[in-house]
N, C-alpha and C positions, 0 to 999 in steps of 0.2 A: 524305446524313446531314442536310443542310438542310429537309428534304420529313419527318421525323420529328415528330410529334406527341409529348408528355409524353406517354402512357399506351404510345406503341408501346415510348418510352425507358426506360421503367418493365418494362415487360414483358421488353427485351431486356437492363435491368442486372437484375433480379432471376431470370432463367433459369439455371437448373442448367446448368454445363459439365459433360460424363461427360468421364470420365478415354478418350483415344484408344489403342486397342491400341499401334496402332504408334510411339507418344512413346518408349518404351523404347530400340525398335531406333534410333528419328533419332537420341536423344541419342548412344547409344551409337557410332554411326557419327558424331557431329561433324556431322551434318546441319542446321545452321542455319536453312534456307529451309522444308525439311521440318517445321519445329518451329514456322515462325511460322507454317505453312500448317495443321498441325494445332490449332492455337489460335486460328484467325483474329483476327490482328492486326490486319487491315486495319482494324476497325471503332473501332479504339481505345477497347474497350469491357474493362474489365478485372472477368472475370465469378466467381460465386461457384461454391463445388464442392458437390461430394455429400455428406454428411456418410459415407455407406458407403463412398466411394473414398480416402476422406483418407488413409491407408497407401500407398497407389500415387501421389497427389500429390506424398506427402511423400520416397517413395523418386525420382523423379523429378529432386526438385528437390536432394535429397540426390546423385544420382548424377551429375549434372551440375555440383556443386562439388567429384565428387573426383576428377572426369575434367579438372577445372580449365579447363572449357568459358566462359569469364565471358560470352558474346553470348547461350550458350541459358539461363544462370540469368538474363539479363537479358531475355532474352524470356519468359521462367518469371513473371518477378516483374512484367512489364506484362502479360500476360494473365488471368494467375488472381489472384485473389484471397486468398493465403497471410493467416492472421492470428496472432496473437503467439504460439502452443505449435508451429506448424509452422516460422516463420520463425527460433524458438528450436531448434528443433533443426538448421535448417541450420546457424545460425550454430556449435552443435557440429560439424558436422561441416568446418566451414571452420579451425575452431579445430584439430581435430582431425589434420587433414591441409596444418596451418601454411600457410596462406594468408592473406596479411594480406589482401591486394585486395578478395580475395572479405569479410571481417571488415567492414572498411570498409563496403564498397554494401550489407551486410546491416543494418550499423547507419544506414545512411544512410536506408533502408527505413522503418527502425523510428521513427526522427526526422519522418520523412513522415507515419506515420500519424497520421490526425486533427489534422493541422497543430500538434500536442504533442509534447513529447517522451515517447518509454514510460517508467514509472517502473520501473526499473532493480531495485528489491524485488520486482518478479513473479519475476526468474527463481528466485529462494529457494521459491517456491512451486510450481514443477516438478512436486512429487511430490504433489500429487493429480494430478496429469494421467496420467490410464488410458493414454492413445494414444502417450504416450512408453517403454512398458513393451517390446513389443518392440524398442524399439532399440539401439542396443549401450554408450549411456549406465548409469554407474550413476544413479539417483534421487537428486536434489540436486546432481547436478551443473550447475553454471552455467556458462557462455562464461569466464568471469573463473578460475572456480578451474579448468575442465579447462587452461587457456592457464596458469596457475599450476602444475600439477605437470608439465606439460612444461616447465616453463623455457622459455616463449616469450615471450621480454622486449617485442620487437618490440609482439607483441598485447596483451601486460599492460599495457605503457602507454598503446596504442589506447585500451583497455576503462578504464583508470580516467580518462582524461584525459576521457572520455562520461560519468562521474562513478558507474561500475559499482564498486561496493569488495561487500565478504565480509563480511558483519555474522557476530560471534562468536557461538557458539551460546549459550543460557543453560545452565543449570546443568543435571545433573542430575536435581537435586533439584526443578526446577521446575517451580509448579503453574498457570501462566501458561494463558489463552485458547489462545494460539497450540501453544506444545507441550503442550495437554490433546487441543486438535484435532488434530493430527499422531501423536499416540499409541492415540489412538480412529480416527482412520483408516487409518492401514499403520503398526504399530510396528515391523516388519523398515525399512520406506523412510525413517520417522523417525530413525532406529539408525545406518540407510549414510549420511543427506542429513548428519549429525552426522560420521562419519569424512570424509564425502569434503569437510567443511566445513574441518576441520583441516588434513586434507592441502593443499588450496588456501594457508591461513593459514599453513602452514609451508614452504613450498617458500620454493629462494633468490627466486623471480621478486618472490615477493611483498613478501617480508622487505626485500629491498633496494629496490623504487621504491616502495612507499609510506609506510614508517617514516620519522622524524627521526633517530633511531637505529638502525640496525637492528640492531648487534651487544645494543646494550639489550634487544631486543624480542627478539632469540633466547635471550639469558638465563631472560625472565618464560613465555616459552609455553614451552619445555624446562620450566621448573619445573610449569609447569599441563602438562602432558601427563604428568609423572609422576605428579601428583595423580590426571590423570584414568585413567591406567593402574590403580590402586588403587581409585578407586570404581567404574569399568566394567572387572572381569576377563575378561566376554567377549570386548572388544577389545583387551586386554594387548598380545601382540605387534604389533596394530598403532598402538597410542600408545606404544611406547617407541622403536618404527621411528622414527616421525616425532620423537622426542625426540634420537635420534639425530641424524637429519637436521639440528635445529637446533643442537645443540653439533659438528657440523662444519662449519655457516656460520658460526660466531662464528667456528673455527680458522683457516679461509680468509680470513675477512674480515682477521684478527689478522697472517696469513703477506702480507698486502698493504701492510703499513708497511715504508716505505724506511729509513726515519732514525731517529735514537733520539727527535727530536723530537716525532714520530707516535707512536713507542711509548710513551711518556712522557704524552701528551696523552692519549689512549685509555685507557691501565692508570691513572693516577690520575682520571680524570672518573667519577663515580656518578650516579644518576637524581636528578634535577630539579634540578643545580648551574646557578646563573648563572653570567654569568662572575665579577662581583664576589665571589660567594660562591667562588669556583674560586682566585682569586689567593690570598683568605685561607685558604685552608685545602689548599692547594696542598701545604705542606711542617711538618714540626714544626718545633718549637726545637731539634733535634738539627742539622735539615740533613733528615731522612729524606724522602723522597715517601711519602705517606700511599697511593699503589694502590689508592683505592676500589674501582676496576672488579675489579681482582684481590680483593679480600675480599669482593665481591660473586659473584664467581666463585666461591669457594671456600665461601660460604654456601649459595650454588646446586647444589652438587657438581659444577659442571664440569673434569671431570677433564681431558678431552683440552685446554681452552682453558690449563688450571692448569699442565696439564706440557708446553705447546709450548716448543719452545726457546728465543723471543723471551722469552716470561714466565721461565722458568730462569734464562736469563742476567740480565735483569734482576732476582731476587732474589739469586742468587749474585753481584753486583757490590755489594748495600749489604749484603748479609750478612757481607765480607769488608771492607768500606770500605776505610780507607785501607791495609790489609797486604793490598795487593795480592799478596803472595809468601806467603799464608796457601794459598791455593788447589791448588799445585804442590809444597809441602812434603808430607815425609813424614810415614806414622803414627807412628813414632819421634818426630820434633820434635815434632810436635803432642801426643803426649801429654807430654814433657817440660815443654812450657811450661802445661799442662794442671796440671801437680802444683806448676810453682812458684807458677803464679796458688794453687789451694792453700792453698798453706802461707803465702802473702806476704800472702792477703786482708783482714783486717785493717789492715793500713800501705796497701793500695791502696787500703780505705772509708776512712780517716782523712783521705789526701792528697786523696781527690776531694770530702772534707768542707768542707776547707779549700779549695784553689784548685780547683773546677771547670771552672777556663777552662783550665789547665796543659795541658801537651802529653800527661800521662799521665792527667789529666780528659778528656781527648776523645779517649784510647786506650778508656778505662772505657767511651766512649759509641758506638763500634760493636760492631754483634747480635753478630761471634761472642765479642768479649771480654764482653760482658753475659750471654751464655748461659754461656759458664764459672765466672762469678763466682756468677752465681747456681744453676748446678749444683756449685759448691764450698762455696756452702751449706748447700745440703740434704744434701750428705755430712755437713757437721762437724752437721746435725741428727740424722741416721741412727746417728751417733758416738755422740750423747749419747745416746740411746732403747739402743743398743745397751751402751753403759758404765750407765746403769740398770738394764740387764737383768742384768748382771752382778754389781754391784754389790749389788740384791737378789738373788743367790744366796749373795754371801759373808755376808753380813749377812742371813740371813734370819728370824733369829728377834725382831731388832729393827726389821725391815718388816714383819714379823704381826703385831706388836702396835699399840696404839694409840701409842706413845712414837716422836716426831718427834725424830731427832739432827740434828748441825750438818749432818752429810754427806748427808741425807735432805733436809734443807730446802736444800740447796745446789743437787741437782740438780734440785730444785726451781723454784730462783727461776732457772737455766739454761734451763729447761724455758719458763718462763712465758714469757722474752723472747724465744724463738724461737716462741711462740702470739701475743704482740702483734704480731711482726712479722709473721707468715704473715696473722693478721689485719688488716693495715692495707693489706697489699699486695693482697687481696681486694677492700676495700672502693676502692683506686686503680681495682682492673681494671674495678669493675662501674660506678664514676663515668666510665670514658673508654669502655669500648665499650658501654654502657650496659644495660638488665637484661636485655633479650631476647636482641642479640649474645652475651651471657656464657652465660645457660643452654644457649644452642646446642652450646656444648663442652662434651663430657660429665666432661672431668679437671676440667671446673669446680668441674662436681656432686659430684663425689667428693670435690675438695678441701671443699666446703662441709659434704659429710657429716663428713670426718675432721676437721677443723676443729671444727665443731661437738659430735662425740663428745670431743674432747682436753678441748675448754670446760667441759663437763659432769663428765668426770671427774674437771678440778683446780677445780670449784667446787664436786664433792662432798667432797672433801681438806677445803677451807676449811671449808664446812657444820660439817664431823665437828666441826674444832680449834672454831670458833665456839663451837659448841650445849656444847660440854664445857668451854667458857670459863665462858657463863655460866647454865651448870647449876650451877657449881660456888659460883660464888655465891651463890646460891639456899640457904636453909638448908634449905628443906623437903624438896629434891631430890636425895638424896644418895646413892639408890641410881640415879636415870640419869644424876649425876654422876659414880657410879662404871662406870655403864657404858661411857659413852663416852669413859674415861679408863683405865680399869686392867682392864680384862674382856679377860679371854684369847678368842680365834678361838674356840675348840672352842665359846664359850655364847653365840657373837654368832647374832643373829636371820637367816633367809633374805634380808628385805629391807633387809641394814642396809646404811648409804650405802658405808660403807669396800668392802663387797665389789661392788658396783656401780658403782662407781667403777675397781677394780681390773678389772674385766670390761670396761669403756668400754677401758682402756688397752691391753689386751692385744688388742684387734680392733683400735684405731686404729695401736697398733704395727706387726700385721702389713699395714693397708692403706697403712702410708707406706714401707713399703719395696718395696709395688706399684706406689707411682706413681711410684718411679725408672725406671718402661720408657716414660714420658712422653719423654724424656729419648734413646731409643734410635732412630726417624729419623735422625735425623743420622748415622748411619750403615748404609750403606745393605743388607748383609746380617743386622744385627740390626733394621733396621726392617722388614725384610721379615717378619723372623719374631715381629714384634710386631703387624703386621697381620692375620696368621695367627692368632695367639693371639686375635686380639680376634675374628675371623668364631669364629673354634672354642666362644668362650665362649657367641656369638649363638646357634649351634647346638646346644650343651649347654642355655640354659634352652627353648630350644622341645622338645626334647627331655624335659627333666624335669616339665614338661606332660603329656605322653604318658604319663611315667614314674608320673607322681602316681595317674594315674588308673586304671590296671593295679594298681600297689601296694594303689593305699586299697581294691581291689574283693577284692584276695587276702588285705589285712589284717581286714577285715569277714568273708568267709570262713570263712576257719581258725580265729579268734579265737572266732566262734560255734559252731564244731564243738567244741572243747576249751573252753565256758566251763561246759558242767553237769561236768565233769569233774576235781575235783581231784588225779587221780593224774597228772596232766602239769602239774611245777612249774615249767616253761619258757610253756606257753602257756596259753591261756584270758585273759590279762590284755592286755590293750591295748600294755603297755609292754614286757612280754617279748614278747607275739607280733612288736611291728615292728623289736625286738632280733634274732630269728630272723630276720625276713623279711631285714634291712638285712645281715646281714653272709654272708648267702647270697648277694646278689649278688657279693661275694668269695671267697667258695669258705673260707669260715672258719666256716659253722654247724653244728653236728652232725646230719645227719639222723637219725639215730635219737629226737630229741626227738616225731616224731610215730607213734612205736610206739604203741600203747596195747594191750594182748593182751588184758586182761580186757573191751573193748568192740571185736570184730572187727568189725561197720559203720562204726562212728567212723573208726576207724585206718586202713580201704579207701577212706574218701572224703576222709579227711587230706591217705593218701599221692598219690591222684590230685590232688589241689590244689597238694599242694609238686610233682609234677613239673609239672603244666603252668604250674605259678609260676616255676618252673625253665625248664622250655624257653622261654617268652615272655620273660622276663627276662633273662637269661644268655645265652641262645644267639639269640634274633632281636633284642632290643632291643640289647643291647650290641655287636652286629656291626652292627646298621644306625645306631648311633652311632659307632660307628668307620667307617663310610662315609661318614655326613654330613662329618667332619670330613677324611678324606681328600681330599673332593669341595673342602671350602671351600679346604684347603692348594691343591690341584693350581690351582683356581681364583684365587690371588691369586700362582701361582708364573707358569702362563701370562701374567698382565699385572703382572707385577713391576715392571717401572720404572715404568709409569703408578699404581701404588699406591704407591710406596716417594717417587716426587715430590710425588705430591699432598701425603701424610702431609707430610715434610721441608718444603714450602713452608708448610702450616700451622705446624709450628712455625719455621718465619723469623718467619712475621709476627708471633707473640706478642711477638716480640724487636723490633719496627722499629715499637714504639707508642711516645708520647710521656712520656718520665719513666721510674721502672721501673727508674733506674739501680742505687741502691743494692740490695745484698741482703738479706733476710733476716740476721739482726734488726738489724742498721745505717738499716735504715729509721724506723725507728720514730724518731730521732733528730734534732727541726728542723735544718736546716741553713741556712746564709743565702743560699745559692741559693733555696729556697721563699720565704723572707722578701720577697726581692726581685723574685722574679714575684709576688707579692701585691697590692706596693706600684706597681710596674709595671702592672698593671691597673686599680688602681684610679686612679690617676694619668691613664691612658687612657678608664676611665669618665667622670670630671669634666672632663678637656680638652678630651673629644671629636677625638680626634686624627683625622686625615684619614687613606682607604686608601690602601693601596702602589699604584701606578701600574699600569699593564698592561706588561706586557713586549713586547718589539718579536718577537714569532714570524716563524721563518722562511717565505714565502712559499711555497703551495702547487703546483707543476706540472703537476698531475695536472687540475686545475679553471681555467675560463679566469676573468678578474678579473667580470665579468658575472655569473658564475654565484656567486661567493663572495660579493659585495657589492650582488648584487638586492636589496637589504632596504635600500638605502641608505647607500653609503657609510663614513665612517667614524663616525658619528654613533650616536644611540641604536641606530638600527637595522642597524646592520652583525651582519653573522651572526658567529658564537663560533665561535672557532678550534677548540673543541672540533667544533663541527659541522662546520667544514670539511673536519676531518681524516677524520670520519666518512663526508663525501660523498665525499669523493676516494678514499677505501678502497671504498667501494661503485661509485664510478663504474670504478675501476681492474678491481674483479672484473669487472663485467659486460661490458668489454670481452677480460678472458683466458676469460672464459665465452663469449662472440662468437669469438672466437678460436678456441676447441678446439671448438666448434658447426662450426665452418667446415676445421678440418682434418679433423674426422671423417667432413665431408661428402666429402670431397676424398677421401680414403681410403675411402670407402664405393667411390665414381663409380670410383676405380682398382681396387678389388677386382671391381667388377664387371664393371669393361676388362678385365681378364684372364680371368675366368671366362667370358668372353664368344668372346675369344682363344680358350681352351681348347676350348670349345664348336663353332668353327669350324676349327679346328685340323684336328679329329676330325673333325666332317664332313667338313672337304674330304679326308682320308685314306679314306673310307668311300667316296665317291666314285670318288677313285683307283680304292681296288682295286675297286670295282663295272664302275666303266668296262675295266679289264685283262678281270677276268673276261667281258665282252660281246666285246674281239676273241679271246681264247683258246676261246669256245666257235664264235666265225665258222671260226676257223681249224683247230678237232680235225676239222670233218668233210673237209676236201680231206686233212690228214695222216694220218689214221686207220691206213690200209691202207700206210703208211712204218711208222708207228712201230709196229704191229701185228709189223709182218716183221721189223723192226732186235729186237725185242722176242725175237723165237722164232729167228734167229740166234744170238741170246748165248746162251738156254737152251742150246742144241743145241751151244756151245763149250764149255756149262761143265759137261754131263754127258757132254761126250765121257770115253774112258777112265777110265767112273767105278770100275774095278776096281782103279786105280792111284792111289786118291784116299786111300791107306792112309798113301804118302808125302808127301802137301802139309801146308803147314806151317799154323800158327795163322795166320798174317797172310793164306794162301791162302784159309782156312777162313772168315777172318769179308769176304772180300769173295765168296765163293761166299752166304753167307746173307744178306748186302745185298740179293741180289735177291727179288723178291716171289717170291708166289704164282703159281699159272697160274690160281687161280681170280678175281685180281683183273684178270687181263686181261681177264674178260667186263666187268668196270665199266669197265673202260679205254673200250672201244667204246661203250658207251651216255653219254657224254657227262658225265660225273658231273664232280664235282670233286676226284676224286682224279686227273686226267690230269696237273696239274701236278706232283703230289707223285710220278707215276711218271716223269715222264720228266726229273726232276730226278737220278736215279740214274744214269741213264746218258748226261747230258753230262757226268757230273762221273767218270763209271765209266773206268777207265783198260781199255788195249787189253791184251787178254789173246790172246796168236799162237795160232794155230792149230799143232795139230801135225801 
């Protein structure tokens, strides 16, 4: 090599090495020496390839890491020249067939070239690479995410600690360089490098060693995977798969807290608390734990994290607070003290006006006595709406009129202070979870509609008295003085306020005796069937969609066939034809209204309209609505307790906010409890009082002190208890996940110790009788001409005195027909394998005497 000239060195690094037939079979045989001889190693010349054999290099070098040969890839990678799209697919397939070692020297490889390190964003670029298309990767798969949806923690942390992470895809909607170019060059490989990008970003592997959070981060990508489930429907089932996937790592991670100090730390922390901020805002003025992470959950829709047991129990212990013997009581007691709260309401808002600090003040202030109180409200409000309905019935001719009596203005001014107080308590809810938390509940909405309609109708009451006040004094005005004062119903105008007003009441009436099944969760066979009713109702308007559109096509229809036509005084007009149309879907219209005899066209193409109006209406749409809603029942009855929790734990939490104690209309009332948190703050503003201290948390087991206190100590930079709780839950899974990794391995290795057993079992039995049958044919031919003669003795016993065979009995008869044939004694002689099965009759054949 010393005797080399530069141009000879040149010549011999830039020679094409051809790919050698026989590489296949050496590797294949483990042949070592074979492999450095067909590469010529000796020369220490690490040569370039063919650009037309590069599929056979790459199988080579591929074949040799799954045959887990690590001398011949390491003779592989000092002779040839592998460059970054071949060495990226070995490392797939090292990844693939979990081999760290081999991971390592491939990355160690990659570190070498050009004395750089590779930048780690090529492998995202995969998918222009043509030569990776036949391999058994999808497109965009990378070392990092394929080791990511295996769950091979081992190599996830290899590959990020090399500084390899998953950059999230963009949007969509995006009109970026990069995804303009990916979509202009393979939109199918742009499509999967985007799925198989996800699924890396969601696996546990990943979720757990590179988040600060991880159960955080499985909340926010479950949310965005259901987004992305809805703007890409092509891959629907495979983004709510993976959405799945992520709300049963939050479960797991959640079923890893030992103590309640864990659960506690976890269920109240939400995104981006300090700790400073974590102390204050840790607990209300009640006592309650404020559960961020649980109201974040339930923002989120995670059902299975919402109704794990650990979360259950933890709201059923402050839903119940101190009546700890509230839980194990009966429905019986429970409703009894149900109807005295009731009736005593009143004296219990008075007492807790006065002394809030009292022993029966801070009965008032656990969820389930606040959820009675304030559902003992809304009945004695339900009372009053229902004693005005009454009330104008008996009095009805002195409610039609314009004239206000005492008993009208009474229920009146009842009325009003159950509207300031439903009012003020609105405006509490939307000041403490703020405007967007409130709109997310849709009883909010509702309540803000009925609310809103009540306002309107007793401001049009007031309008009327007003304008007729002072109309009245007005000299000029004395006929709309008289209108709005003494004018009977029968001459009052379409739009006049009195009757739109009384139209606001009677819709807000009937919607406030709907939102008593807010109220029905809390128990848990009538919330099941209020969960029902609410999919049924979802189902009914996408339904009446459908419905609109059939309708409005058969109303335009008919309506034009019967409009030249005045002898049909039912249709032709717009309002009588959808009178027809509307009450046919009930089986209550006359069909005879589309006779018409003196125009027989008209009447034939009428009557073909009302039936196919009929059959599409009645008989397909209204059975495939009573499908939809069978489907949606059977569907929330199948996961009933995981619906009937989620629902019930949202309503806990409306109850375990801060304030909120009094009820409807007692609210409305300052009390010197407000006064004195007023003055309390601001006392606090101008002091500047110092924060509460840190609480002494109990020490974690799960994490050594090293790992908790890397950051420094106990000083600024000591890590938050909140994170350690997080890393110890994480650290704790990934070892029961190592765990059950390694008994399944175990259980594999023993399922196939026995099939293996079974396998040899069976052959050595095969064997056996192979070998029998080789001395049993040595031996037929010296016996042949015995058992030939012993054979034609018995014959010749047992049809001796065959004229006498009248008297032999059954048991004689069936061993006379045990014996064969005469014609199977010629196969006897030719060596077949029935010699055994014949002469098995006659060792076991009993002696029959000669006579």
């Amino acid at each position: 090599m010393e005797t080399l000239t530069c141009d000879n060195w040149r010549e011999i690094v830039n020679k094409k090495l051809h790919f050698p037939p026989e590489l296949i079979s050496a590797i294949q045989e483990g042949n070592g020496a074979w492999v450095d001889s067909l590469l010529s190693l000796g020369d220490g010349v690490i040569r370039q390839l063919d650009e037309s054999e590069d599929r056979l290099w790459r199988e080579a070098l591929n074949l040799s890491i799954r045959l887990g040969s690590e001398s011949i890839m390491t003779s592989l990678l000092l002779g040839v020249k592998f460059d970054f799209r071949q060495i990226h697919e070995a490392l797939l397939v090292a990844v693939d067939t979990n081999q760290p070692r081999f991971v390592k020297h491939l990355l160690d490889r990659l570190d070498q070239e050009k004395g750089n390190k590779m930048d780690v964003r090529s492998f995202s670029m995969a998918i222009f690479d043509h030569s990776i298309d036949d391999s058994q990767f999808a497109p965009g798969v990378t070392p990092l995410t394929l080791a990511c949806q295996k769950d091979l923690y081992e190599i996830v942390t290899m590959l990020t600690q090399r500084g390899h992470d998953i950059p999230l895809p963009h949007s969509i909607s995006c009109t970026c360089l990069e995804c303009n170019n990916g979509r202009q060059y393979d939109l199918l490989k742009f499509s999967l490098s985007r799925i198989n990008t996800y699924r890396g970003i969601a696996s546990r592997a990943y979720l757990s060693i590179t988040s600060e959070d991880a159960m955080l981060s499985a909340f926010h990508l479950s949310r965005e995977l259901r987004k992305l489930s809805k703007k890409e429907p092509e891959f629907k089932p495979q983004y709510l798969a993976l959405e799945q996937l992520c709300q049963e790592f939050a479960v797991e991670l959640l079923g890893m807290c030992r103590n309640q100090s864990e659960v506690s730390t976890i269920l109240n922390s939400a995104e981006g608390d300090s700790e400073e901020d974590e102390l204050d805002e840790q607990t209300f003025d009640e006592g309650i734990p404020n559960l961020a992470r649980l109201r974040l959950a339930v923002n989120y829709n995670q059902k299975q994290f919402v109704t794990h047991p650990i979360c259950q129990q933890v709201l059923s212990s402050i839903w119940c607070g101190s009546l700890s013997g509230w839980r194990g009581s009966r429905t019986a007691w429970k409703l009894l003290v149900s109807l005295g709260i009731f009736i005593t309401m009143p004296v219990m808002c008075l007492i807790y006006w006065i002394a809030p600090k009292s022993k029966l003040g801070k009965l008032m202030k656990v969820p389930v006595i606040k959820f009675l109180l304030h559902s003992a409200s809304y009945m004695w409000f339900l009372i009053t709406l229902l004693s005005e309905s009454i009330f104008m019935e008996i009095y009805r001719r002195d409610f039609a009129s314009r004239k206000q009596n005492f008993l009208h203005n009474s229920l009146h001014m009842i009325w009003l202070f159950f509207l300031l107080g439903f009012f003020w308590f609105e405006c509490k809810e939307v000041w403490i979870e703020g405007l967007k938390s409130y709109f997310l509940d849709l009883w909010n909405i509702l309540d803000m509609m009925v609310l809103s309609m009540y306002l309107a109708s007793f401001a049009l009451r007031i309008l009327i008295m007003l304008k007729g006040y002072f109309l009245c004094l007005d000299s000029g005005a004395h006929e709309l003085c008289d209108y709005f004062t003494n004018t009977v119903r029968e001459d009052w105008k379409q739009e006049d306020p009195q009757l739109i007003a009384e139209t606001l009441f009677a819709v807000t009436s009937m919607l406030s005796f709907t939102r008593l099944a807010y109220i029905l969760p809390a128990h848990e066979s009538l919330g099941t069937l209020q969960i029902s009713m609410g999919r049924m109702i979802d189902d009914m308007m996408r339904f009446m969609f459908i419905l609109m559109i059939i309708g409005t096509a058969f109303l335009c229809g008919i309506n034009n066939i019967y409009v030249p036509y005045v002898t049909s005084p039912h249709l032709g007009r717009f309002n009588e034809t959808f009178n027809f149309l509307f009450w046919t879907l009930f089986g209550m219209a006359n069909p005879e209204y589309v006779d018409m005899h003196e125009y027989v066209l008209a009447e034939f193409v009428g009557r073909i309209f009302y039936g196919i109006f009929t059959l599409l209406i009645v008989i397909v749409l209204l059975n495939m609505l009573i499908a939809m809603i069978s489907n949606s029942f059977q569907r929330i009855e199948d996961d009933a307790d995981v619906e009937w929790k989620f629902a019930r734990s949202k309503l806990y939490l409306t109850y375990f906010r801060e304030g909120l104690t009094m009820p409807v209309p007692f609210n409305i009332i300052p009390s010197p409890k407000a006064l004195f948190y007023i003055l309390r703050s601001v006392f606090q503003k101008i002091c500047c009082c110092s924060k509460k201290q840190a609480p002494e948390y109990p020490p974690i087991t799960s994490l050594s002190s090293n790992t908790l206190n890397s950051s420094g100590g106990q000083g600024e930079g000591r890590v938050p208890y909140r994170l350690q709780v997080t890393k110890a839950l994480v650290h704790r899974y990934i070892e029961a996940a190592r765990r059950e990794f390694e008994e399944s391995k175990r259980k594999d290795v023993g399922n196939r110790i026995t099939e293996l057993n079974k396998v040899v079992g069976s052959l050595n039995n095969e064997m056996k009788d192979f070998h029998q049958k080789l001395k049993w044919q040595d031996k037929s031919e010296s016996d042949k001409s015995n058992i030939l003669g012993k054979y034609i003795l018995g014959a010749k016993n047992n049809f001796r005195d065959f004229n006498k065979n009248e008297d032999v009995g059954p048991e004689d008869m069936r061993i006379i027909s045990s014996y064969p044939d005469l014609e199977e004694d010629e196969e006897l002689a030719k060596g077949n394998k029935k010699h055994k099965s014949l002469e098995e009759p006659f060792l076991g054949e009993p002696n029959i005497p000669n006579e």
